[in-house]
Backbone bond lengths (Angstrom), bond angles and torsions (degrees), N, CA, C in turn:
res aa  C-N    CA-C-N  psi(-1)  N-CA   C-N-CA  omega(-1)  CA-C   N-CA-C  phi
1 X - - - 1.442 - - 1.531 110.12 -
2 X 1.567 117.30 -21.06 1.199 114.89 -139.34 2.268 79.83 -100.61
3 X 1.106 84.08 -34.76 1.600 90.97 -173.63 1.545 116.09 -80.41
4 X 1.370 120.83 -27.15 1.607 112.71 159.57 1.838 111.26 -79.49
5 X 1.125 125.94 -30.33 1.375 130.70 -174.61 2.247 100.08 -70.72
6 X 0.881 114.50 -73.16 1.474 126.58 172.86 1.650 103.25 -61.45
7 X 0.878 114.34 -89.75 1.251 128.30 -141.76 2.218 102.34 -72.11
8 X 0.889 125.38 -46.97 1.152 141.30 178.74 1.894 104.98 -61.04
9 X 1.460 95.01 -65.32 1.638 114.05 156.88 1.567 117.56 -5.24
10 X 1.643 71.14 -90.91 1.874 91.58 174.72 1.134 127.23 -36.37
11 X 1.266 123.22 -64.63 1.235 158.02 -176.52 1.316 129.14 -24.74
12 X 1.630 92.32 -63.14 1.751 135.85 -178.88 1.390 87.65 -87.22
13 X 1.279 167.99 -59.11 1.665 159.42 139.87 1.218 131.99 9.34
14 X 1.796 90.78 -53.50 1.651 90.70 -177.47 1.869 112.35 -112.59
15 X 1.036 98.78 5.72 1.750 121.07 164.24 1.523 83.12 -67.23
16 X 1.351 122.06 -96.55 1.458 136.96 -155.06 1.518 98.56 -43.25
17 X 0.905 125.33 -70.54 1.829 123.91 172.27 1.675 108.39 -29.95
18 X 1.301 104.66 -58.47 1.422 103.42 -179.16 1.096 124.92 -69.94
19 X 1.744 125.25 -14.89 1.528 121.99 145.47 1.412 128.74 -70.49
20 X 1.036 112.49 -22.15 1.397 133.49 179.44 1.653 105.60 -70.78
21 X 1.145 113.31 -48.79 1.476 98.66 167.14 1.513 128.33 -78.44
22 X 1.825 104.50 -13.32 1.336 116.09 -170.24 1.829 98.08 -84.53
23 X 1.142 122.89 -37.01 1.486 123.45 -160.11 1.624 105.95 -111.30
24 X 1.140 115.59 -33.45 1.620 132.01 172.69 1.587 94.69 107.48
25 X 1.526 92.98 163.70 1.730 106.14 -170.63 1.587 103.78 -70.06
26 X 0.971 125.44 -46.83 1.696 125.09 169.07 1.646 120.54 -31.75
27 X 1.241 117.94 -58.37 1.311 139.94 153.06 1.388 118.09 -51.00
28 X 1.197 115.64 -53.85 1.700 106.22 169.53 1.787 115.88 -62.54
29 X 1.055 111.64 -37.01 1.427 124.06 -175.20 1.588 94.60 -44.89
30 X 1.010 113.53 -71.51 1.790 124.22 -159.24 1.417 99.29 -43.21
31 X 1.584 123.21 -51.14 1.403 127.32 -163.21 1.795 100.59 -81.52
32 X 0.896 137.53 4.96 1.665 129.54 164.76 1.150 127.07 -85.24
33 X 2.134 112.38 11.14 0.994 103.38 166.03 1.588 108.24 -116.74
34 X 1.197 102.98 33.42 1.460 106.22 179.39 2.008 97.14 -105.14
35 X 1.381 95.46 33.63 1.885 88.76 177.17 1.282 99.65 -107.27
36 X 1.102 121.72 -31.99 1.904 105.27 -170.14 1.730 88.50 -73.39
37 X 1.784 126.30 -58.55 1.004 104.82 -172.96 1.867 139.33 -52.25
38 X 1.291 100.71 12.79 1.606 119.50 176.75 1.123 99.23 -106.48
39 X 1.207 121.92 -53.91 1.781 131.80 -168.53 1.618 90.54 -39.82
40 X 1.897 115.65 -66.98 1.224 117.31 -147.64 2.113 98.77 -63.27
41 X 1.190 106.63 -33.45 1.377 109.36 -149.11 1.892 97.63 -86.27
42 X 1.516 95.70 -15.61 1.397 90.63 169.25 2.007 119.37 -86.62
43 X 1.298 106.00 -29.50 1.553 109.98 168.49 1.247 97.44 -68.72
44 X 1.253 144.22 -61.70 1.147 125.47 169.61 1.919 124.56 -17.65
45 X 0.893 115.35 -109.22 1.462 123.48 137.99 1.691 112.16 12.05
46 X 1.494 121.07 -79.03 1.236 110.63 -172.79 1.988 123.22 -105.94
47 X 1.388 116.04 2.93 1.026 143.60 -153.86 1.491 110.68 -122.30
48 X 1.285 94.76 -49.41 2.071 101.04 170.28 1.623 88.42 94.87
49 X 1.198 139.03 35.33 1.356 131.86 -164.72 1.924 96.45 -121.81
50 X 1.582 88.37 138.16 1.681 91.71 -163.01 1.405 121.96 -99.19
51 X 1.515 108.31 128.69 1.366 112.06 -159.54 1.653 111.64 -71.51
52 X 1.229 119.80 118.59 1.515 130.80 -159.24 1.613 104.08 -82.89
53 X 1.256 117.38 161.45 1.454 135.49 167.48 1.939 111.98 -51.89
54 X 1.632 94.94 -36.42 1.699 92.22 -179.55 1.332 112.59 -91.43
55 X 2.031 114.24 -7.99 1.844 93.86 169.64 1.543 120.43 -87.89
56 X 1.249 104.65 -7.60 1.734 132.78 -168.85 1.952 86.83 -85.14
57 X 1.092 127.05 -51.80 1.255 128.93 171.64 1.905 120.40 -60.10
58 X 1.142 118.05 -48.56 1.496 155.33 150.96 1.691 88.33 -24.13
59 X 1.062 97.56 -94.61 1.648 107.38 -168.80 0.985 104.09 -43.62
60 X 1.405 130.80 -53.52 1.302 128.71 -161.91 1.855 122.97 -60.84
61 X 1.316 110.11 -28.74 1.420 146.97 151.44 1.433 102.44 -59.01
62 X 1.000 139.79 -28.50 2.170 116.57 -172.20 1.674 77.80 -114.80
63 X 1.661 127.28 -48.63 1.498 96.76 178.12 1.444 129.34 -36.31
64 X 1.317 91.38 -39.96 1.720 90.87 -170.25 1.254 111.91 -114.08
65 X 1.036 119.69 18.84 1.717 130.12 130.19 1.737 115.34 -52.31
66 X 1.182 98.87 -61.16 1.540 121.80 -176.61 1.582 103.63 -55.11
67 X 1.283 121.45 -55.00 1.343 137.90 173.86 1.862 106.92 -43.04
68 X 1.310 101.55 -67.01 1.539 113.92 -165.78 1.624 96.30 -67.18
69 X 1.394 119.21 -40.15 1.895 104.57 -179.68 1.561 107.32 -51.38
70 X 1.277 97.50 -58.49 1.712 117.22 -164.15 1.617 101.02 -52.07
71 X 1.107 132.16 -74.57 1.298 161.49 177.78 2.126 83.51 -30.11
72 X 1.279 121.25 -91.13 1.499 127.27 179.78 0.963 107.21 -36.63
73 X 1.563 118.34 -59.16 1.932 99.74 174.65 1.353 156.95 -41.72
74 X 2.088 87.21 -44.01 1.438 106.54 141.89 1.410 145.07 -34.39
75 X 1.671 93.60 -41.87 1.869 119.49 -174.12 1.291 93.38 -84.04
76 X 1.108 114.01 -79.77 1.661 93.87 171.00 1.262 138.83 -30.47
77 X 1.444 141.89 -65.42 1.533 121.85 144.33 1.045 132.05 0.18
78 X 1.207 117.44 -80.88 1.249 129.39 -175.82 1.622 107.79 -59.49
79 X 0.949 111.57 -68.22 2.195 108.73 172.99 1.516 98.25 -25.59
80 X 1.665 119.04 -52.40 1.213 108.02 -145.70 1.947 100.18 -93.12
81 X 1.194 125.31 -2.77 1.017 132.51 -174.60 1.894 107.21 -106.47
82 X 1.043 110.77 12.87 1.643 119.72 171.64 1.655 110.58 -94.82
């Protein structure tokens, strides 16, 4: 308890900070919704807990969330660099 509460904690904190300065907060934003879709796929995996029709749907929705930012940002650049 003592090592996922402290130690795991910590850890996962200053990773994310340290991308956050590496990629910028805009860029980090998009990828924080790829945690429930780990959460589910890791109970899966270690829990025996069964991956449903609405997290398979779920994901499929922040992928292509993720897709459509990335993808527009690109388009944008480029428009604005002509």
């Amino acid at each position: 308890m003592l090592y996922v509460a402290v130690i795991v904690s910590a850890i996962s904190f200053v990773w994310w900070y340290n991308g956050i300065q590496k990629v910028g907060a805009s860029t980090a934003s998009i990828f924080i919704n790829v945690m429930p879709i780990s959460a589910a796929i890791m109970g899966t995996i270690f829990f025996n807990e069964q991956l449903k029709l609405a997290h398979i749907i779920g994901a499929a929705f922040v992928f292509g969330g993720i897709l459509f930012n990335i993808y527009s940002k690109q388009t944008r650049f480029s428009i604005q660099r002509q």
